[in-house]
N, CA, C and O atoms as a Tripos MOL2 file, in Angstrom:
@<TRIPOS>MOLECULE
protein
  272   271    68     0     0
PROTEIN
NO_CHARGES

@<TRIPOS>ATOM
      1 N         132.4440 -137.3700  189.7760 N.3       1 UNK1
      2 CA        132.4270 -138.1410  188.5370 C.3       1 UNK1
      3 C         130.9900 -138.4380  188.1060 C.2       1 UNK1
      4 O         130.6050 -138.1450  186.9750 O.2       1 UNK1
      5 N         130.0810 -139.1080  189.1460 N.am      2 UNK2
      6 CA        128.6880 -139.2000  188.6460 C.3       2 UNK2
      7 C         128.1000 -138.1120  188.2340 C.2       2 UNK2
      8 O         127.3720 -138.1840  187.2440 O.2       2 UNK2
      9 N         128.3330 -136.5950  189.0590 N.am      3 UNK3
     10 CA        127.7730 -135.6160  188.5640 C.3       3 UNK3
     11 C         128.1340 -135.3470  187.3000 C.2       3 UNK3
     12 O         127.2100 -135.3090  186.4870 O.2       3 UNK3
     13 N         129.3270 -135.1300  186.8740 N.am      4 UNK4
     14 CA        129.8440 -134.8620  185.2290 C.3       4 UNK4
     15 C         128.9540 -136.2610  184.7010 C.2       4 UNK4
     16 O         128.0000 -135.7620  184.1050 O.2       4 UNK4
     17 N         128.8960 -136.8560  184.6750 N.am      5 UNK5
     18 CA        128.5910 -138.1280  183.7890 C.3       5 UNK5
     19 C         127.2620 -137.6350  183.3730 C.2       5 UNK5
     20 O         127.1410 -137.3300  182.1860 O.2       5 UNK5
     21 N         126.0010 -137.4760  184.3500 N.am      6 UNK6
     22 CA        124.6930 -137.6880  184.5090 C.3       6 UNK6
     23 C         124.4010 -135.8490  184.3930 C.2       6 UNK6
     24 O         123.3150 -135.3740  184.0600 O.2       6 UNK6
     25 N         125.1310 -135.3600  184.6040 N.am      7 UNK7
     26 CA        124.2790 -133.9280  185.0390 C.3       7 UNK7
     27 C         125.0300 -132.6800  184.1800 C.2       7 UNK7
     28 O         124.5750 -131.5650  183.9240 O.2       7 UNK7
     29 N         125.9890 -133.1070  183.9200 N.am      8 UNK8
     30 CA        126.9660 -131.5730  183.1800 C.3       8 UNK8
     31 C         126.5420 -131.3660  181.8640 C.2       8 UNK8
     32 O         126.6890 -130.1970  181.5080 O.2       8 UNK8
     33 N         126.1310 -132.0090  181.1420 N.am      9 UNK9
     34 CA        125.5030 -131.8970  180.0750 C.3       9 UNK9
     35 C         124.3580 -131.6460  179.6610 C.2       9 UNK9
     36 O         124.1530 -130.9300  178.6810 O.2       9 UNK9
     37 N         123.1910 -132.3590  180.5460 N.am     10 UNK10
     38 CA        122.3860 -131.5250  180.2180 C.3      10 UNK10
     39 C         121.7350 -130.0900  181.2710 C.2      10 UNK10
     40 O         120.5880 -129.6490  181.3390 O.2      10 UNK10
     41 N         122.7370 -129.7400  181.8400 N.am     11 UNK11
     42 CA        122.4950 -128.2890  182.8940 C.3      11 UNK11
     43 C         122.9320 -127.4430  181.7640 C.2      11 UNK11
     44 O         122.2490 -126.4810  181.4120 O.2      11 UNK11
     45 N         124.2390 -127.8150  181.0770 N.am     12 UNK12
     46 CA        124.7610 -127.2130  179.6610 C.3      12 UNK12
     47 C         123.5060 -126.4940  178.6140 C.2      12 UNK12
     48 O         123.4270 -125.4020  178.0510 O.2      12 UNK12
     49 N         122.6920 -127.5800  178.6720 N.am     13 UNK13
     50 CA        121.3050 -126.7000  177.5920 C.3      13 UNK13
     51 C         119.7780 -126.5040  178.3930 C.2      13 UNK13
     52 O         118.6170 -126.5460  177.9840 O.2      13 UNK13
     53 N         120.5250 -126.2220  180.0210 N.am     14 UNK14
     54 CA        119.4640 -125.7950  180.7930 C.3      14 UNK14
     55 C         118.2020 -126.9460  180.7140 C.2      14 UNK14
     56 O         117.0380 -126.7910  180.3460 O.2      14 UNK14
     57 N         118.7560 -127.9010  181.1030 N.am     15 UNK15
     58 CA        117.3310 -128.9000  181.8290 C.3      15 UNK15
     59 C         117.7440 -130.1680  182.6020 C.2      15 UNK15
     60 O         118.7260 -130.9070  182.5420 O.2      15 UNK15
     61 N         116.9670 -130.1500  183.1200 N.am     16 UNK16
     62 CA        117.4710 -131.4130  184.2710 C.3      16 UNK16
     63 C         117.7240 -132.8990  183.2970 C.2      16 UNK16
     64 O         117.6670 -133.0920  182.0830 O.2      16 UNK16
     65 N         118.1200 -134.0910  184.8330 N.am     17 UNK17
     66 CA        118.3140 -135.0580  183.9690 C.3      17 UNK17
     67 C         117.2280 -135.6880  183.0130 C.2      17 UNK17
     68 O         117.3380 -135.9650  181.8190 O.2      17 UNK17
     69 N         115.8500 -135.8810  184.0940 N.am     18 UNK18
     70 CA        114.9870 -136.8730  183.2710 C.3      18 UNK18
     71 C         113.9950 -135.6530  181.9360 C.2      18 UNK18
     72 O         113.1150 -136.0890  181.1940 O.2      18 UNK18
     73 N         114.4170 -134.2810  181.9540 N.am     19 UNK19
     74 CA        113.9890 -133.0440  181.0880 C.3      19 UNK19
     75 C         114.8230 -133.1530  179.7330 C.2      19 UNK19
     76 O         114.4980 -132.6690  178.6490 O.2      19 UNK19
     77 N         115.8670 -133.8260  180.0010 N.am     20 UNK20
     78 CA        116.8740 -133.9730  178.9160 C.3      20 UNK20
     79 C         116.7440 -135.5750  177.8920 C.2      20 UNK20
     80 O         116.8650 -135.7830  176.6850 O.2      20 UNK20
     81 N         116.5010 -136.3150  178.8590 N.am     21 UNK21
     82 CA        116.2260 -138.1520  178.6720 C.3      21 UNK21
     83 C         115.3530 -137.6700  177.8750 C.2      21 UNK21
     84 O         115.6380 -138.0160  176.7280 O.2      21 UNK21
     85 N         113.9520 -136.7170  177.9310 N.am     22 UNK22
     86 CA        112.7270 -137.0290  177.2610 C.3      22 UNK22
     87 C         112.9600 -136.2440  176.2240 C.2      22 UNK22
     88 O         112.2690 -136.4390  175.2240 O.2      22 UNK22
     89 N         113.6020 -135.5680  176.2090 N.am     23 UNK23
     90 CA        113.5000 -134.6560  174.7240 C.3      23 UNK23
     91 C         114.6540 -135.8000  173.7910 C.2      23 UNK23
     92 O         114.4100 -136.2450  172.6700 O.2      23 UNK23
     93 N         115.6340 -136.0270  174.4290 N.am     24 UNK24
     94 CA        116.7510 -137.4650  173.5710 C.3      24 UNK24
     95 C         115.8270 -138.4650  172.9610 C.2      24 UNK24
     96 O         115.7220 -138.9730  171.8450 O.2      24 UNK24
     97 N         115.1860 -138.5630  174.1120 N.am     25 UNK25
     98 CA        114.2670 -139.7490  173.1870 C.3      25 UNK25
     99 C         113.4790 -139.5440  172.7140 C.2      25 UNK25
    100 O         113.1210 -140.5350  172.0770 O.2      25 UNK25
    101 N         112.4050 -138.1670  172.4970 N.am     26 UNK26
    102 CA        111.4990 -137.7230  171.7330 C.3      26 UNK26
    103 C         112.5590 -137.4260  170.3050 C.2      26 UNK26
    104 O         112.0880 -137.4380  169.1670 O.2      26 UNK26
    105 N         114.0420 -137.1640  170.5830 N.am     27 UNK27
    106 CA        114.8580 -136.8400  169.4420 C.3      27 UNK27
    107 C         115.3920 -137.9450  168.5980 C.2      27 UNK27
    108 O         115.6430 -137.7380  167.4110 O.2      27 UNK27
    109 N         115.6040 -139.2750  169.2300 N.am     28 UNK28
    110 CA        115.5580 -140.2390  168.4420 C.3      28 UNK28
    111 C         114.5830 -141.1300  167.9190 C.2      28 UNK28
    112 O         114.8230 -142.2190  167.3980 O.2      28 UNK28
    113 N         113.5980 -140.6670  168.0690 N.am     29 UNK29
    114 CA        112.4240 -141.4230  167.5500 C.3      29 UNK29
    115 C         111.9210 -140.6700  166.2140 C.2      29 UNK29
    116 O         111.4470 -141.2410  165.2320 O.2      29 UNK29
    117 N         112.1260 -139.1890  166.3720 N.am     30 UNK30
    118 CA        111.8670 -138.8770  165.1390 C.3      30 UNK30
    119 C         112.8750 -138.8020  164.2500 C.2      30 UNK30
    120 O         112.5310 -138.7310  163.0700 O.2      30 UNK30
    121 N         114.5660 -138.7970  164.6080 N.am     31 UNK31
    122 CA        115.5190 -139.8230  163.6540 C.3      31 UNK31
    123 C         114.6630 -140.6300  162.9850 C.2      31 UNK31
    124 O         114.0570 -140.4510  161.9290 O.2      31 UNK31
    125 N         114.6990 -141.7300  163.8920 N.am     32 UNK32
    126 CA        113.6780 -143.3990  163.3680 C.3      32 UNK32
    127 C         112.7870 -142.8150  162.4560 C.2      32 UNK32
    128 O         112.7950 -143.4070  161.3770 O.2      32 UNK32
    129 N         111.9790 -141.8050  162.5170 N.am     33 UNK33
    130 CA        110.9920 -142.1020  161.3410 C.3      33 UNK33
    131 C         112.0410 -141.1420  159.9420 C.2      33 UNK33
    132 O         112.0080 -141.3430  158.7280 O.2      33 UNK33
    133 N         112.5750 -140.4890  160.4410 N.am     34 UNK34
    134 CA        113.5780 -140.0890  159.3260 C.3      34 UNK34
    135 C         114.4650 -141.3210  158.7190 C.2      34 UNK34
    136 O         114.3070 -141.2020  157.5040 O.2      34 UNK34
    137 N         115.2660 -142.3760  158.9350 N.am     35 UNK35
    138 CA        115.3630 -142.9530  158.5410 C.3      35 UNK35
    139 C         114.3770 -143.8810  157.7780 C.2      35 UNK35
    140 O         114.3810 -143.9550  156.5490 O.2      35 UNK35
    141 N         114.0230 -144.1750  158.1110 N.am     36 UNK36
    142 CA        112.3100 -145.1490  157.6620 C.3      36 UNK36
    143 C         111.7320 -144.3080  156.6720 C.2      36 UNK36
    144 O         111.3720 -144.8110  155.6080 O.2      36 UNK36
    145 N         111.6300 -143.3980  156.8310 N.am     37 UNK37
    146 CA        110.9340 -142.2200  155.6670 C.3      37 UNK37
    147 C         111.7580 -142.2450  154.1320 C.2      37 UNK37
    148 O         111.1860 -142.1560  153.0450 O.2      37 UNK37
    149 N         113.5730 -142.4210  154.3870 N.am     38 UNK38
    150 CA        114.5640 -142.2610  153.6470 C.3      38 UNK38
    151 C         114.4290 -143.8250  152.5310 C.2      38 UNK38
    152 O         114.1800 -143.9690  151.3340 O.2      38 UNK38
    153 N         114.7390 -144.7900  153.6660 N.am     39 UNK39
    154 CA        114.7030 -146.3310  153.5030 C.3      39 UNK39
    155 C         113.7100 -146.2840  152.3720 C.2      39 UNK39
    156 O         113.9510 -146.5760  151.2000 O.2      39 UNK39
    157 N         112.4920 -145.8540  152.9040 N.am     40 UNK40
    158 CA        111.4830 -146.1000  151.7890 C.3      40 UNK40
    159 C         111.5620 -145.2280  150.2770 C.2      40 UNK40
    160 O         111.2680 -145.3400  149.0870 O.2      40 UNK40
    161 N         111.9980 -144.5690  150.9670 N.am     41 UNK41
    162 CA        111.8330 -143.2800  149.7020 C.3      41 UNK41
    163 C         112.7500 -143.5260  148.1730 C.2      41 UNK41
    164 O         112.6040 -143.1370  147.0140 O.2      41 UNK41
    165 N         113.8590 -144.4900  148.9820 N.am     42 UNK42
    166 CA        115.0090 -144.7860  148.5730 C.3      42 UNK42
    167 C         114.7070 -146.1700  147.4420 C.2      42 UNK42
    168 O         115.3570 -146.5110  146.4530 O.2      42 UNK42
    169 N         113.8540 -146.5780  147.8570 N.am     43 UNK43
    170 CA        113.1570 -148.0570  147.2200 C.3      43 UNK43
    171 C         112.0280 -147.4060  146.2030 C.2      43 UNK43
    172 O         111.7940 -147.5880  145.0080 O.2      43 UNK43
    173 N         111.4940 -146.6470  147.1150 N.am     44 UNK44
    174 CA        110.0170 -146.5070  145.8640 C.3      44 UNK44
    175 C         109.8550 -144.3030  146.0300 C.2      44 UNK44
    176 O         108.9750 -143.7270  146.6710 O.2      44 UNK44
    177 N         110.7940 -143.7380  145.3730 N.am     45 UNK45
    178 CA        110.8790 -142.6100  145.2100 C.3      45 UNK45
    179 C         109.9300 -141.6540  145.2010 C.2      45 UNK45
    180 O         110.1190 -140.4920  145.5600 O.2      45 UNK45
    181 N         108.8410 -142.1320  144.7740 N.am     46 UNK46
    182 CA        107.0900 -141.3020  144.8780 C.3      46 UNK46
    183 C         106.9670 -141.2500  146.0930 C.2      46 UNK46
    184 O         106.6310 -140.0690  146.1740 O.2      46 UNK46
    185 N         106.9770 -141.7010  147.3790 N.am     47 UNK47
    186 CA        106.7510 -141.6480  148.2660 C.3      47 UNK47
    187 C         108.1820 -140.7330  149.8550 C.2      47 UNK47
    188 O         109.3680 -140.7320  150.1840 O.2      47 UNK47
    189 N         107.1340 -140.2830  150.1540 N.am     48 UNK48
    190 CA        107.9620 -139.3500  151.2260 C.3      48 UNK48
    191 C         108.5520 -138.8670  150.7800 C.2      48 UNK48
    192 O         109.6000 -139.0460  151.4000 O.2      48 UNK48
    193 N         108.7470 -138.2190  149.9670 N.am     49 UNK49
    194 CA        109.9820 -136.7960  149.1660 C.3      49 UNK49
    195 C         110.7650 -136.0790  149.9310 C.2      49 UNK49
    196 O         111.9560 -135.8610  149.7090 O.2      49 UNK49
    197 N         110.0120 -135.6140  151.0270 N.am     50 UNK50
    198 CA        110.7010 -134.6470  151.3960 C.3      50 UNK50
    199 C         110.7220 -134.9590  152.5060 C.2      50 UNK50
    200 O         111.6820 -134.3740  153.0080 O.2      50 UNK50
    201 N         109.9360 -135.9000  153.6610 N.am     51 UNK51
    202 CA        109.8670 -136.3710  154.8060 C.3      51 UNK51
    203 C         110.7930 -136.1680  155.5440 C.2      51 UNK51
    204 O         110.7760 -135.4610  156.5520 O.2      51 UNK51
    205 N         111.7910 -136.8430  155.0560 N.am     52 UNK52
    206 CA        112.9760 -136.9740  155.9840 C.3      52 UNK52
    207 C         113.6980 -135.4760  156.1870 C.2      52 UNK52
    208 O         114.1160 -135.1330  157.2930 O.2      52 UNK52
    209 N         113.8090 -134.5390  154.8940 N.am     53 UNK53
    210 CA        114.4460 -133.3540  155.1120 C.3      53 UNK53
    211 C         113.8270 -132.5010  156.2340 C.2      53 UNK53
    212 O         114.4000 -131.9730  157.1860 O.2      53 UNK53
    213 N         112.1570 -132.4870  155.8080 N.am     54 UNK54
    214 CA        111.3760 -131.8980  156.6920 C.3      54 UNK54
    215 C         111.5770 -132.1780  158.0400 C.2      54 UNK54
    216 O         111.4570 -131.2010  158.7790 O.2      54 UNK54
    217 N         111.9510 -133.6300  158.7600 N.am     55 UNK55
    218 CA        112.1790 -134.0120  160.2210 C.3      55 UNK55
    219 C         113.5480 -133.4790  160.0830 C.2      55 UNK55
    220 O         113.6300 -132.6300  160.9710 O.2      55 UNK55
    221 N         114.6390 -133.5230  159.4580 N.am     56 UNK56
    222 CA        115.7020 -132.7730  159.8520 C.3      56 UNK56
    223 C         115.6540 -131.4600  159.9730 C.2      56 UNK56
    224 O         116.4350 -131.0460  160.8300 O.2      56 UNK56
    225 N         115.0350 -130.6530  159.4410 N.am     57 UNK57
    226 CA        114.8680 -129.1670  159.1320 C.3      57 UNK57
    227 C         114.3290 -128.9860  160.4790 C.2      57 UNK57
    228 O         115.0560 -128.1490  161.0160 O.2      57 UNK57
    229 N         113.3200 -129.3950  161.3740 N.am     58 UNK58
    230 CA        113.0230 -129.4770  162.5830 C.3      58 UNK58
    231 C         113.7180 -130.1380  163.1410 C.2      58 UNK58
    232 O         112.8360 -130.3590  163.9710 O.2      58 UNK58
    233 N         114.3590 -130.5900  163.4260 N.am     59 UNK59
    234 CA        115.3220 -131.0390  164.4640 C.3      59 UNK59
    235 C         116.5490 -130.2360  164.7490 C.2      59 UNK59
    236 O         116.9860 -130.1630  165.8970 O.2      59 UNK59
    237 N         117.2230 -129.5200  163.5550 N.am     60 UNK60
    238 CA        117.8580 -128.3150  163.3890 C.3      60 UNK60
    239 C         117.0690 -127.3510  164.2290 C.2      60 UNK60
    240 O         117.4590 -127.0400  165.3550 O.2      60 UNK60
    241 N         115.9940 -126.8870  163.7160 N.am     61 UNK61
    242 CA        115.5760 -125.5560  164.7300 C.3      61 UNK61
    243 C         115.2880 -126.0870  166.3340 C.2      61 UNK61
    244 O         115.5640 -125.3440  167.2770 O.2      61 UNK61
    245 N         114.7370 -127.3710  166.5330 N.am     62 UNK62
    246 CA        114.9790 -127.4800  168.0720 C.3      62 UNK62
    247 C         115.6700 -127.2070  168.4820 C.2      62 UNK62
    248 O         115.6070 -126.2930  169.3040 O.2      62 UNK62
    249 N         117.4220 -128.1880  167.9890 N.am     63 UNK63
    250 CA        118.3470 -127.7660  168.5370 C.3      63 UNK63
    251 C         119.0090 -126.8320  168.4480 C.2      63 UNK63
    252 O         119.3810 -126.5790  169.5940 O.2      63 UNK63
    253 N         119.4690 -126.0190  167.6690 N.am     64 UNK64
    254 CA        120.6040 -125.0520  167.1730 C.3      64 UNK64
    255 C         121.2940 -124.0630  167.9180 C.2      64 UNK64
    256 O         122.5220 -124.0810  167.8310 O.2      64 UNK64
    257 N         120.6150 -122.9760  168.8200 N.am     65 UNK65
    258 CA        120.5030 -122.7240  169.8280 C.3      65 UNK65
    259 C         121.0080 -122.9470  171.0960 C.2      65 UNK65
    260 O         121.9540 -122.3830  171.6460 O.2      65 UNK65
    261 N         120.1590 -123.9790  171.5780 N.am     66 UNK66
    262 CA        119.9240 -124.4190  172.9710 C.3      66 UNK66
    263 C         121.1990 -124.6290  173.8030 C.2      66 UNK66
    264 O         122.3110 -125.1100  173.5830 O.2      66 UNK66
    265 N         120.7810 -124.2550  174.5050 N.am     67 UNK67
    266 CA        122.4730 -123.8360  175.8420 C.3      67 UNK67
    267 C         122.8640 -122.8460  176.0360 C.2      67 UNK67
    268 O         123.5790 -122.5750  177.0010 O.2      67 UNK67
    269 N         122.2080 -121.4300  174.4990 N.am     68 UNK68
    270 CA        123.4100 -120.0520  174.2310 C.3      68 UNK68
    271 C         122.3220 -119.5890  175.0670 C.2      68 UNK68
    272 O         122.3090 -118.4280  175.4770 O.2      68 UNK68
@<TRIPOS>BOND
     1     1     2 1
     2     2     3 1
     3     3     4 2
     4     3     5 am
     5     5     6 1
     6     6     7 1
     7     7     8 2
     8     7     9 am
     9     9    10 1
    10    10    11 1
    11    11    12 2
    12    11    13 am
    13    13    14 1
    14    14    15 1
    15    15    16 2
    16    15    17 am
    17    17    18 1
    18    18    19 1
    19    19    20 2
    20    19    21 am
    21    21    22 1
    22    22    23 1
    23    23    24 2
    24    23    25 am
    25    25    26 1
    26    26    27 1
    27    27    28 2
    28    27    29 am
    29    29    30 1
    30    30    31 1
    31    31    32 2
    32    31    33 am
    33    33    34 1
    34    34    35 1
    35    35    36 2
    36    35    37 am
    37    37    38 1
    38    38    39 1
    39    39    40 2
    40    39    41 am
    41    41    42 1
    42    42    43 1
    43    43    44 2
    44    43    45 am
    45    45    46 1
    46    46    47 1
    47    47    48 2
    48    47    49 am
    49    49    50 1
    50    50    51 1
    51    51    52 2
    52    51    53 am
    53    53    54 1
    54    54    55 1
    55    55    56 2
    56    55    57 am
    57    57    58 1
    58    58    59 1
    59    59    60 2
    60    59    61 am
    61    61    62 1
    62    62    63 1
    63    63    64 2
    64    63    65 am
    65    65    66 1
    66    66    67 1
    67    67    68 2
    68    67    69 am
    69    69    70 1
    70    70    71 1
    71    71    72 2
    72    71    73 am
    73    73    74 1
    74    74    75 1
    75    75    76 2
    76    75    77 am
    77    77    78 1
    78    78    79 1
    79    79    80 2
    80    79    81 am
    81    81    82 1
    82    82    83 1
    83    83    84 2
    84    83    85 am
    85    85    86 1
    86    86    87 1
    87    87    88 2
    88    87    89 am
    89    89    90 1
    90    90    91 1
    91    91    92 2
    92    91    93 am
    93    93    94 1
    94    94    95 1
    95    95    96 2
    96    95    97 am
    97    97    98 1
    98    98    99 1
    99    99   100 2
   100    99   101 am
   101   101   102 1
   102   102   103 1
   103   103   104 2
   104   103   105 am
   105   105   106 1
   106   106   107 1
   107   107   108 2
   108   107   109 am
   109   109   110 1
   110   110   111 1
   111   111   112 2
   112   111   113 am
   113   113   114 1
   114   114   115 1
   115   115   116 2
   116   115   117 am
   117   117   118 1
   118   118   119 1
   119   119   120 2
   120   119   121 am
   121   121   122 1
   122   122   123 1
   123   123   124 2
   124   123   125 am
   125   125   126 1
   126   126   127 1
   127   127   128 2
   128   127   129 am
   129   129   130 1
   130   130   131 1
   131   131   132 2
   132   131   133 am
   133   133   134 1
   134   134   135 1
   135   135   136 2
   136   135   137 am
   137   137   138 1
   138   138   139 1
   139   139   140 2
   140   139   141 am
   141   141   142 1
   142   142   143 1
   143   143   144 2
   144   143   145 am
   145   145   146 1
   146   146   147 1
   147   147   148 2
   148   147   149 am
   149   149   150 1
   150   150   151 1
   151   151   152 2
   152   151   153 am
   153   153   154 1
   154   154   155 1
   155   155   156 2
   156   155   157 am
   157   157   158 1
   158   158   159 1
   159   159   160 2
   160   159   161 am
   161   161   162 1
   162   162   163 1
   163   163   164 2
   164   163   165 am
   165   165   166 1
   166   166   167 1
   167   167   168 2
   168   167   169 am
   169   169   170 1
   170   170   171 1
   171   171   172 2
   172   171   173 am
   173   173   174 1
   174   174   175 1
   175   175   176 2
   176   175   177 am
   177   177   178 1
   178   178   179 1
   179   179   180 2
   180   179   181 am
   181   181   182 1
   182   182   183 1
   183   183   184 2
   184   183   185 am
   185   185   186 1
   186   186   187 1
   187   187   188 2
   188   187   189 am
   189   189   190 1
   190   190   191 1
   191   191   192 2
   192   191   193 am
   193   193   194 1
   194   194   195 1
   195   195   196 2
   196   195   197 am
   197   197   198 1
   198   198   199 1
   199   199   200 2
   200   199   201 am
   201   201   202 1
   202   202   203 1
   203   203   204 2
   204   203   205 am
   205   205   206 1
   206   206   207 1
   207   207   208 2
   208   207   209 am
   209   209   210 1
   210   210   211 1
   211   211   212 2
   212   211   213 am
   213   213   214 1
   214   214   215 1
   215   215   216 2
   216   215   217 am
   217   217   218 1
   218   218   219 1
   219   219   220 2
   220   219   221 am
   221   221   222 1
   222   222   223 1
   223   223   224 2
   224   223   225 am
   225   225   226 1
   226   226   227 1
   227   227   228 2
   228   227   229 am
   229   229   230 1
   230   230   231 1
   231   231   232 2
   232   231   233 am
   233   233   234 1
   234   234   235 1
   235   235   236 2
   236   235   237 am
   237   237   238 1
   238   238   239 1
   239   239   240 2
   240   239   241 am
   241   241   242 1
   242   242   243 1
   243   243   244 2
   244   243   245 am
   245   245   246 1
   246   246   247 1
   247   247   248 2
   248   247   249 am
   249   249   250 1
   250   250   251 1
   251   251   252 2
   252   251   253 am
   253   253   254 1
   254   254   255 1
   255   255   256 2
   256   255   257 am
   257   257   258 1
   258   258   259 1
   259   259   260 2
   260   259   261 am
   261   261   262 1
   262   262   263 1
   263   263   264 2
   264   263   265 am
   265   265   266 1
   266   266   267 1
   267   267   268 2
   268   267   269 am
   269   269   270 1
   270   270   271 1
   271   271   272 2
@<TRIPOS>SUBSTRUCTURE
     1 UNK1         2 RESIDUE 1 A UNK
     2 UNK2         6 RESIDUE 1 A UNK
     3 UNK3        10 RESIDUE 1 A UNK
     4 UNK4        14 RESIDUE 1 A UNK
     5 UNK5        18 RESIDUE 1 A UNK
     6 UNK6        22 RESIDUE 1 A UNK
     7 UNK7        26 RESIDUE 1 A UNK
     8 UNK8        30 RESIDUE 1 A UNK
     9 UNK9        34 RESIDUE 1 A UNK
    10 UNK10       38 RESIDUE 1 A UNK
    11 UNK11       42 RESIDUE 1 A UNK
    12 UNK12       46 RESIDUE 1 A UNK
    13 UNK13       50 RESIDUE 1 A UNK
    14 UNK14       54 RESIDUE 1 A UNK
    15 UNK15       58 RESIDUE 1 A UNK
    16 UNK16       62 RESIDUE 1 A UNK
    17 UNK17       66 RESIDUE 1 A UNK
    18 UNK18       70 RESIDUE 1 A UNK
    19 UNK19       74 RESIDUE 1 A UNK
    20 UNK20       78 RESIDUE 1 A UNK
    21 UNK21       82 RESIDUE 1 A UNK
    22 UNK22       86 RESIDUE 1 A UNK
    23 UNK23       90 RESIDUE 1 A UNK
    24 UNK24       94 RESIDUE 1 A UNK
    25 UNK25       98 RESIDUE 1 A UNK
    26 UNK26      102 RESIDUE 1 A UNK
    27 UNK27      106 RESIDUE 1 A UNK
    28 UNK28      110 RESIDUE 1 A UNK
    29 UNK29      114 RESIDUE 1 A UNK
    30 UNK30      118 RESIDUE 1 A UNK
    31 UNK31      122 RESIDUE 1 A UNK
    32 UNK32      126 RESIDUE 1 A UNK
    33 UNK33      130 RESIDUE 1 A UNK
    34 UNK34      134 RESIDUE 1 A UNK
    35 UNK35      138 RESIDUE 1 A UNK
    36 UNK36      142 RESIDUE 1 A UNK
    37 UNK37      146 RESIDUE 1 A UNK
    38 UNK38      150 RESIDUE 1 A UNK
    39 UNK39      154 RESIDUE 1 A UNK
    40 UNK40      158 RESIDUE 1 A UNK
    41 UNK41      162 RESIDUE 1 A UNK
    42 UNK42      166 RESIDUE 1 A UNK
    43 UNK43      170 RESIDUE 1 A UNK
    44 UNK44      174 RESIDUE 1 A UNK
    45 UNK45      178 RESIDUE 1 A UNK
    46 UNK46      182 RESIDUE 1 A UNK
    47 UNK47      186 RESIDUE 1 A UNK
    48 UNK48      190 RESIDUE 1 A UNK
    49 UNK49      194 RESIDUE 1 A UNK
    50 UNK50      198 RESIDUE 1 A UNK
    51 UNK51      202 RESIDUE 1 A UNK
    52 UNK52      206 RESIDUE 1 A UNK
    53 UNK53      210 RESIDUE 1 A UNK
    54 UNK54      214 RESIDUE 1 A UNK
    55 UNK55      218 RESIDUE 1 A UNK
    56 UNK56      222 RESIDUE 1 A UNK
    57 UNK57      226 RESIDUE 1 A UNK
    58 UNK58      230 RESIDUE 1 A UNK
    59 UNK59      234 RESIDUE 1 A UNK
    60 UNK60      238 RESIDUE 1 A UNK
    61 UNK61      242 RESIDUE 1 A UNK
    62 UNK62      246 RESIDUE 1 A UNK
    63 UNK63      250 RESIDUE 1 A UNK
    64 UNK64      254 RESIDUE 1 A UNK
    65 UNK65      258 RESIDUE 1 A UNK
    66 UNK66      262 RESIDUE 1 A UNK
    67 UNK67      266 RESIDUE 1 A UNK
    68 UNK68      270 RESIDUE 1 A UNK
């Protein structure tokens, strides 16, 4: 059970546990500035245009892939 919990998922896209933790959290932080980028953009439209698409558009090619 601990192994499925902690380990089946990320062996799934080939990396260990704490190899997987750091890219999750390198992956939600640049969410965070995607949101924050949006938030603002959303209030005062001149600013960050495209920000947020651009962090999604990369976050797509990190992931898309990974595991095949």
């Amino acid at each position: 059970m601990i192994k499925k919990m902690f380990l089946s998922h990320p062996q799934s896209v080939d990396e260990g546990y704490f190899e997987h933790m750091a890219f999750a959290s390198w992956f939600a932080m640049k969410l965070g500035a995607a949101t924050l980028a949006a938030l603002i953009h959303a209030i005062l439209p001149c600013f960050f245009e495209k920000t947020a698409s651009n962090i999604i558009a990369e976050l797509y090619q990190r992931t898309h892939n990974r595991g095949n």
